[in-house]
N, C-alpha and C positions, 0 to 999 in steps of 0.2 A: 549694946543698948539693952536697957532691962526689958523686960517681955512685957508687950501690950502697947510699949512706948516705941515712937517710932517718929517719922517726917512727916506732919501734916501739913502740906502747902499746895492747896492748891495750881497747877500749870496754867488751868485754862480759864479764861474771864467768864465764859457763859455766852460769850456769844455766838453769832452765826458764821460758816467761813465765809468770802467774800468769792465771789464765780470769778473767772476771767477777765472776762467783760468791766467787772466792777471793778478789778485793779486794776487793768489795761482804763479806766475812767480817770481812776485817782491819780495815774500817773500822767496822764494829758492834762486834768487840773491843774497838777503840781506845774509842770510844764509852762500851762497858761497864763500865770501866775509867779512865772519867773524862775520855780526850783527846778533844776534841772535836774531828773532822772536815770540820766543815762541811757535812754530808749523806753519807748511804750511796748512794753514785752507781756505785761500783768504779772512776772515775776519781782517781786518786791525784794531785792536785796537790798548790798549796801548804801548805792546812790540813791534807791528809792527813801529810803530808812534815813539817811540825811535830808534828803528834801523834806521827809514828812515833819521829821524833827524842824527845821527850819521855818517851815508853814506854821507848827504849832506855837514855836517861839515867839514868832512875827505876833501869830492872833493872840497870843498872850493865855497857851494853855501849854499843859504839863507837855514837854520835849521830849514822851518818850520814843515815839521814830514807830507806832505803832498803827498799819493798816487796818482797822474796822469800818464798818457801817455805818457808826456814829461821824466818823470823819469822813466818808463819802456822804454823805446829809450835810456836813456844815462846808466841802467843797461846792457838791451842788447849790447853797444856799446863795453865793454869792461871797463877797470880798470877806 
């Protein structure tokens, strides 16, 4: 790479990470709601990551399998 030029890209959204508690939540929503999880651990892997994708698909936003705050708000929000 010539000098100075390199990968700008961004990792991380800007957001807050999520505690325990609040993925052990989103994963009983999922749950509540039909996506199964694979257990309420707050560790968010693969099953968690497909149910979320799945929830999002259903409510008709982008699928990408991604645990935030924003989707613990619209879990608590109701259907």
């Amino acid at each position: 790479m010539a000098r100075g030029a390199g990968l700008r890209a961004s990792l991380a959204r800007g957001d807050r990470p999520l505690s325990l508690d609040e993925r052990r939540e989103i994963q009983a929503a999922l749950e509540a709601k039909g996506h199964p999880v694979g257990g309420i651990d707050g560790r968010i892997g693969p099953r968690s990551r497909a149910a979320i994708r799945a929830y999002q698909a259903n409510a008709g936003l982008v699928a990408d399998g991604y645990a935030d705050a924003a989707l613990l708000d619209r879990l608590r929000a109701g259907p």
